[in-house]
C-alpha positions in Angstrom: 119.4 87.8 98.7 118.8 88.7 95.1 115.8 90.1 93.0 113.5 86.8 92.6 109.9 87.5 90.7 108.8 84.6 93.1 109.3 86.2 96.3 106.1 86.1 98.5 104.9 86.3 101.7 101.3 84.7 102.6 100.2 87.4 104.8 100.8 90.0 102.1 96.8 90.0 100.9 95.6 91.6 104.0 97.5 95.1 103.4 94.2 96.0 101.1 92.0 95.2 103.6 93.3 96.7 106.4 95.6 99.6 104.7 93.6 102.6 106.1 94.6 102.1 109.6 98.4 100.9 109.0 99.6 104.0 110.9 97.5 102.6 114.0 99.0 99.1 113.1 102.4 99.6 112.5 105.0 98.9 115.3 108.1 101.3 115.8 111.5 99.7 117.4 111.3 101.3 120.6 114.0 103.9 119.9 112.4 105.4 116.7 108.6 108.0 117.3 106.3 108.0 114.9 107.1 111.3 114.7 111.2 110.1 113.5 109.6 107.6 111.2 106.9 108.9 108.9 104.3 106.7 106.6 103.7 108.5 103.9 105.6 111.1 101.2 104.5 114.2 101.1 104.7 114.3 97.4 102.4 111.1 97.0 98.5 110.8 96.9 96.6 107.9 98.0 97.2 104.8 96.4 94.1 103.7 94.6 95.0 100.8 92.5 94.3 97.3 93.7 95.6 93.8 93.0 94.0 92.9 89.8 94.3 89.9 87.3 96.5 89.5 84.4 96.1 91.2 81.8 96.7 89.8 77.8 99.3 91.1 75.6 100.2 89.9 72.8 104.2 89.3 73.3 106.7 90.6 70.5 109.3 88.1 68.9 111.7 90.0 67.6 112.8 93.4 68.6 111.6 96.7 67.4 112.5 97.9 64.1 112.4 101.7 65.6 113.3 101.6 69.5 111.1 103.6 72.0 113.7 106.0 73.6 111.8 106.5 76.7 109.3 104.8 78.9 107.3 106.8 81.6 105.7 105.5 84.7 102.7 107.8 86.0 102.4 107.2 89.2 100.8 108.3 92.7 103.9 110.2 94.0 104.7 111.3 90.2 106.2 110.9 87.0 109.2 107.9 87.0 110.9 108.6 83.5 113.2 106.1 82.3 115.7 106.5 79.3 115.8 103.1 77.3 118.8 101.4 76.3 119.5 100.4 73.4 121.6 97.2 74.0 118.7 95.5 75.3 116.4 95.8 72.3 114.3 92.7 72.6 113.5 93.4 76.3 112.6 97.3 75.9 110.3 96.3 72.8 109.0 93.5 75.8 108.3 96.3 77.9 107.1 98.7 75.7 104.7 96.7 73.9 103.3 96.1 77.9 103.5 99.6 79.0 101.2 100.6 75.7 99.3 97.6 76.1 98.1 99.0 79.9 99.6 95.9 81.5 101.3 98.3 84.0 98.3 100.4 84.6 96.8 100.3 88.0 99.4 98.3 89.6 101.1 98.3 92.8 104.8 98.4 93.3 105.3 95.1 95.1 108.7 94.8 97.1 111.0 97.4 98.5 114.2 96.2 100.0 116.3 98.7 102.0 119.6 96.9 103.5 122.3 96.0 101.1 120.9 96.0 98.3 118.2 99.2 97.6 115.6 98.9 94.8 111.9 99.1 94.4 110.1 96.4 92.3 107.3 96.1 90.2 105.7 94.7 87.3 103.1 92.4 88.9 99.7 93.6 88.8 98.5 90.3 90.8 100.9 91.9 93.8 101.8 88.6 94.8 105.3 89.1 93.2 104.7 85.6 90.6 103.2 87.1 88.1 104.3 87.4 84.3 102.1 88.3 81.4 99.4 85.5 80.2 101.2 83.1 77.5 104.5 84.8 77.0 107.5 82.8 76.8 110.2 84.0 78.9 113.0 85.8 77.8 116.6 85.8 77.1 119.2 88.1 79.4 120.7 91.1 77.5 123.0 93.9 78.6 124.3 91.9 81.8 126.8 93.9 84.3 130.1 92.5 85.1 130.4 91.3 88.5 131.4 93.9 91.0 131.1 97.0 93.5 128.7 98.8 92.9 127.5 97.0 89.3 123.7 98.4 89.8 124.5 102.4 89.9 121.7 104.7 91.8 119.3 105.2 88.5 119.8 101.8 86.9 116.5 99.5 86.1 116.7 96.0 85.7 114.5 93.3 85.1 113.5 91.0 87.9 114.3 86.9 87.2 113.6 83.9 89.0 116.9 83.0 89.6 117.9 81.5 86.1 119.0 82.6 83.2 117.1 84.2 80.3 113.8 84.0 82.0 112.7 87.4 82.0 109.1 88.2 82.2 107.0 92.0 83.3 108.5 92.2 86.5 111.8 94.8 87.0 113.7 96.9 89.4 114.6 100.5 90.0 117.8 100.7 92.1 117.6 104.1 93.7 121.1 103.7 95.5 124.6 102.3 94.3 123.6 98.4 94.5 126.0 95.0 94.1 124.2 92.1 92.9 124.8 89.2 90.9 125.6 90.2 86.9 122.1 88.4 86.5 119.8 91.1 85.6 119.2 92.7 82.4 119.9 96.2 82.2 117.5 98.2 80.1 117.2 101.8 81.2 117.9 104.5 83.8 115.9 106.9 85.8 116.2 110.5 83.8 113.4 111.9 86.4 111.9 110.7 89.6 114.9 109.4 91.4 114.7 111.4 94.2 110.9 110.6 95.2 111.9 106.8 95.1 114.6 107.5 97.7 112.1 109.1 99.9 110.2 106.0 99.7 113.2 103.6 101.0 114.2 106.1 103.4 110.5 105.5 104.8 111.0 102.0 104.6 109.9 98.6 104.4 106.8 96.4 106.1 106.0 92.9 107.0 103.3 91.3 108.6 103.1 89.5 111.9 99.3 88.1 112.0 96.9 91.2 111.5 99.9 93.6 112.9 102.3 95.4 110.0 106.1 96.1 111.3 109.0 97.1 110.6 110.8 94.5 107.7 113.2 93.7 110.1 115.1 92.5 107.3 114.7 95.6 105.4 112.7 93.7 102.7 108.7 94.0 102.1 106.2 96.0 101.1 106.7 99.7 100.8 105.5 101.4 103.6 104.6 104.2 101.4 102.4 102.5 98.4 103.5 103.1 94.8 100.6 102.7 92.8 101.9 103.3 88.6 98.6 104.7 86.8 99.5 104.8 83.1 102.8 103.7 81.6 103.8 104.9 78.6 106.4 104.3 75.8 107.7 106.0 73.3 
C-alpha cells in the first residue's frame, strides 16, 4: 500500500448526502461502544466545504526566486502550519502558487489511513482522490528519503504520486506518526503546529462504505471519520 493520488472508491459520493446521520450509520465491531469510539474532535467545527470543481492556476516553471518559508492550512479543527523546505524549491513554489491561488480553499481532506502506514491526504478539491490542477504538467520528484525505518518521521509532508516517478501534482500527505514507505515521495515541509489535532483524527479513525451503511475501514484506509475541511491556505 502506498500513497497513490488515484485511489478511489465508487461509493465515496454519498458521504455528502447522507453525512448528518453518520453517527446513526456507522457500525462499531462488536467489542468497541460508541461511547469507546467517538466521531468527532472536540477541537473541530462542522465541516462545510463540499466537493467542488477544479480550479485554474496558472502553474510556475521554474522555482521561486524568494522561497515562501511557511505555508498555513486554515482548517475546521485549526490552523496546520507547515515549515517549507528548501530542497524542494520547484515543488513548494507548485504549492505555494496553489495555496495563494485558493486552489486549496474549501476542500476536503480525502483519505486517512491508520494501519502501517499513518497520514492524512489532501489536495483534491473534486474528493474523488484523481484530481490535479487544470493544464499543469506534472512534476519532477525532489528531496526523496532513502529507503528505510521509519523514512516518513511524525511531522513530515509529502506529496502524493501516482505510482511513478516525477509526476507530482496538488495532492500531498501529512504523516502524523513515524511512517516507512517507499523513497517515492517528495519531501517539502513539516508540521511546526497542528500535529497533535491530526493524531486525534487517526486515532478516531477511518470509514468505508458498504451500500448506504458507513463502517469501520477495516483496512484502516478511507475517509476520515472526522472531516477535515482546509478553508484558506496560505503561503508565505
Amino acid at each position: 500500500m502506498g500513497i497513490k493520488v488515484e485511489w478511489n472508491k465508487s461509493s465515496m459520493k454519498k458521504i455528502f448526502a447522507i453525512a448528518a446521520s453518520l453517527a446513526l450509520l456507522l457500525t462499531f465491531a462488536p467489542s468497541v461502544s460508541a461511547e469507546e469510539r467517538p466521531l468527532t474532535l472536540a477541537e473541530c467545527k462542522k465541516a462545510t466545504a463540499t466537493p467542488r470543481p477544479l480550479t485554474q492556476v496558472k502553474q510556475p516553471k521554474v522555482p521561486a526566486k524568494s522561497l515562501p518559508k511557511k505555508l498555513t492550512l486554515n482548517t475546521n479543527c485549526g490552523e496546520i502550519v507547515i515549515a517549507l523546505d528548501p530542497k524542494a524549491p520547484q515543488t513548494i513554489t507548485n504549492m505555494s502558487t496553489l495555496a495563494n491561488g485558493k486552489y486549496f480553499d474549501n476542500s476536503l481532506c480525502h483519505r486517512l489511513t491508520t494501519a502501517g502506514i499513518f497520514v492524512l491526504q489532501c489536495g483534491d478539491p473534486t474528493y474523488m482522490a484523481n484530481g490535479n490542477p487544470p493544464k499543469w504538467d506534472l512534476y519532477k520528484d525532489e528531496n526523496l528519503p532513502k529507503a528505510g525505518p521509519k523514512n516518513y518521521p511524525a511531522g513530515t509532508v509529502a506529496m502524493a504520486n501516482p505510482a511513478r516517478p516525477n509526476a507530482n501534482g496538488s495532492q500531498f500527505f501529512l504523516v502524523y506518526q513515524d511512517t516507512q514507505l517507499g523513497p517515492n515521495y517528495t519531501i517539502w515541509g513539516k508540521i511546526t503546529k497542528g500535529l497533535d489535532t491530526i493524531k486525534k483524527i487517526g486515532e478516531i479513525g477511518a470509514l468505508e462504505w458498504q451500500g448506504n451503511q458507513a463502517i469501520y475501514a477495516p483496512d484502516g484506509d478511507g475517509e476520515p471519520i472526522q472531516q477535515v475541511a482546509i478553508i484558506k491556505a496560505t503561503a508565505k
